[in-house]
C-alpha positions as CSV (number, residue, x, y, z in Angstrom):
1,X,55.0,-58.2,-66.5
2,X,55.8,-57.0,-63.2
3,X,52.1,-57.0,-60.6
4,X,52.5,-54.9,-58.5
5,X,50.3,-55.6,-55.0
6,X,49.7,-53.4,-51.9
7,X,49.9,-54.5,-49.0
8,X,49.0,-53.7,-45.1
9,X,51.7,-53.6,-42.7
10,X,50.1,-56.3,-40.5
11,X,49.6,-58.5,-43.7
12,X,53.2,-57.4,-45.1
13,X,54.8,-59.1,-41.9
14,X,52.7,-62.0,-42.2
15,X,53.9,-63.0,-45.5
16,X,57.7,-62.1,-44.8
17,X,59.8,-64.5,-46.1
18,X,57.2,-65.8,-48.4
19,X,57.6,-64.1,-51.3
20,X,59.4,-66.5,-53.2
21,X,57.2,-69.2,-52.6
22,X,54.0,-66.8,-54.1
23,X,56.2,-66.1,-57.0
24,X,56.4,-69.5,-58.1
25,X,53.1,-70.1,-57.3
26,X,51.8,-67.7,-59.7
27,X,54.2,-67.5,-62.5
28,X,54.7,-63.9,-61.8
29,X,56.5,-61.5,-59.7
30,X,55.4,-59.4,-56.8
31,X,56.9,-56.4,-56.2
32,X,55.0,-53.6,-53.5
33,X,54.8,-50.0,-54.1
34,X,56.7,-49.5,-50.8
35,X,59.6,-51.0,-52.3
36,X,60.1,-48.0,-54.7
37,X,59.7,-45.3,-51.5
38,X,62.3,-47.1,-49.5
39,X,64.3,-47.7,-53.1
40,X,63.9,-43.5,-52.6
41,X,64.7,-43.4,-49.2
42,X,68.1,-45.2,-49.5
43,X,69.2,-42.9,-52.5
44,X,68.4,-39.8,-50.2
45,X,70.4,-41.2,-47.6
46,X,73.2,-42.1,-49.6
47,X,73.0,-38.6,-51.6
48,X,73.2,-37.4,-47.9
49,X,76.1,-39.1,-46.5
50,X,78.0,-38.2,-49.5
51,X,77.7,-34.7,-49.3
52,X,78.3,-35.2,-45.5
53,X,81.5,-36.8,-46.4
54,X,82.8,-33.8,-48.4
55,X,81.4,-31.2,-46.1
56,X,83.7,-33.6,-43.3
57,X,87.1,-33.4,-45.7
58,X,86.4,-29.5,-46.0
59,X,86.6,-29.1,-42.3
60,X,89.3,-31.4,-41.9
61,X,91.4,-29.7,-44.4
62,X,90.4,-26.5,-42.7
63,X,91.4,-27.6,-39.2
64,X,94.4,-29.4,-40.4
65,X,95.7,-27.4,-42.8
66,X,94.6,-23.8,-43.1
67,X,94.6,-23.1,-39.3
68,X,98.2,-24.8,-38.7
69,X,99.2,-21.9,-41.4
70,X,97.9,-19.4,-39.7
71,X,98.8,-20.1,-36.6
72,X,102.4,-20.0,-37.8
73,X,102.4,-17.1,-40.3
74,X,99.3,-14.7,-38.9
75,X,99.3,-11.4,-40.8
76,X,95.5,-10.6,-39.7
77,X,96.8,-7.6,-37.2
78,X,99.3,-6.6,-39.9
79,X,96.5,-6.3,-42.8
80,X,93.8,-4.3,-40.6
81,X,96.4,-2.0,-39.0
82,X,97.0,-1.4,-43.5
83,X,93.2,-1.4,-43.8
84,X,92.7,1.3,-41.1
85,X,95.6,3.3,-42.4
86,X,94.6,3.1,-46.0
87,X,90.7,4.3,-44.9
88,X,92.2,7.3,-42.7
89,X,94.1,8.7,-45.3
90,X,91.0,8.2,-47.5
91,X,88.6,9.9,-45.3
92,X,91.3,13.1,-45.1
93,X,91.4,13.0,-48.7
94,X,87.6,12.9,-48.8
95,X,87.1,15.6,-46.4
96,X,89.8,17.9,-47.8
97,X,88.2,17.6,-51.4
98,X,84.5,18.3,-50.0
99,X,85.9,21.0,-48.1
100,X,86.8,23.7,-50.9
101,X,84.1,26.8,-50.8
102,X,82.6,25.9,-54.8
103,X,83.0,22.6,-55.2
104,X,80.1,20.7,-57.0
105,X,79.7,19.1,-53.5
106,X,79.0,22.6,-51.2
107,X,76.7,24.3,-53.9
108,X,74.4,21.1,-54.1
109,X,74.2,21.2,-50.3
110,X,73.8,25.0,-50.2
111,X,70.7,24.8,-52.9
112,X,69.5,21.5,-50.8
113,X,69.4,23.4,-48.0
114,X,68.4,26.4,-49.1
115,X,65.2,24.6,-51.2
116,X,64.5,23.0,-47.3
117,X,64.4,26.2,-45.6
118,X,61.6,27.9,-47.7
């Protein structure tokens, strides 16, 4: 069965490099509680620098592969000059359709503003 001590700092630095020696002294093994928070500590570092390491290969890809494309074949201008054209005619469309005298559109904005007025 596993003892498990807790120990100062100052007394933890004193019997550095001891361990062993107490361990045969008693029969058993020593283990501090610290040992699990820096067993914790080390798994949230490593969990850390692994996701660190992907995050690095996603911007490496990124800056040596996506922007290289782009850079050679950019459409960007040519798809918001569509984009612009495609909401213009929309908005004509749109404006044309709200525009005739009894559509559903006009009569709720006449009763709306005719329900305001009084």
């Amino acid at each position: 069965m596993v003892k498990k001590v807790v120990l100062p700092p100052k007394k933890k630095k004193d019997l550095e490099g001891f361990e062993e020696a107490i361990d045969l002294i008693t029969g058993e093994k020593t283990t501090t509680v610290e040992q699990k928070k820096d067993q914790l500590e080390d798994y949230q570092i490593y969990d850390y620098l692994l996701k660190e390491n992907e995050r690095l290969k996603k911007v490496d890809d990124l800056f040596s592969t996506k922007l290289k494309i782009l850079e050679k074949y950019d459409q960007i201008e040519t798809l918001i000059k569509e984009q612009q054209d495609s909401m213009a005619m929309c908005r004509e469309e749109l404006i044309a359709t709200l525009n005739v005298k009894n559509s559903n559109y006009m009569l709720s904005m006449d009763e709306f503003f005719r329900k305001v007025v009084k």
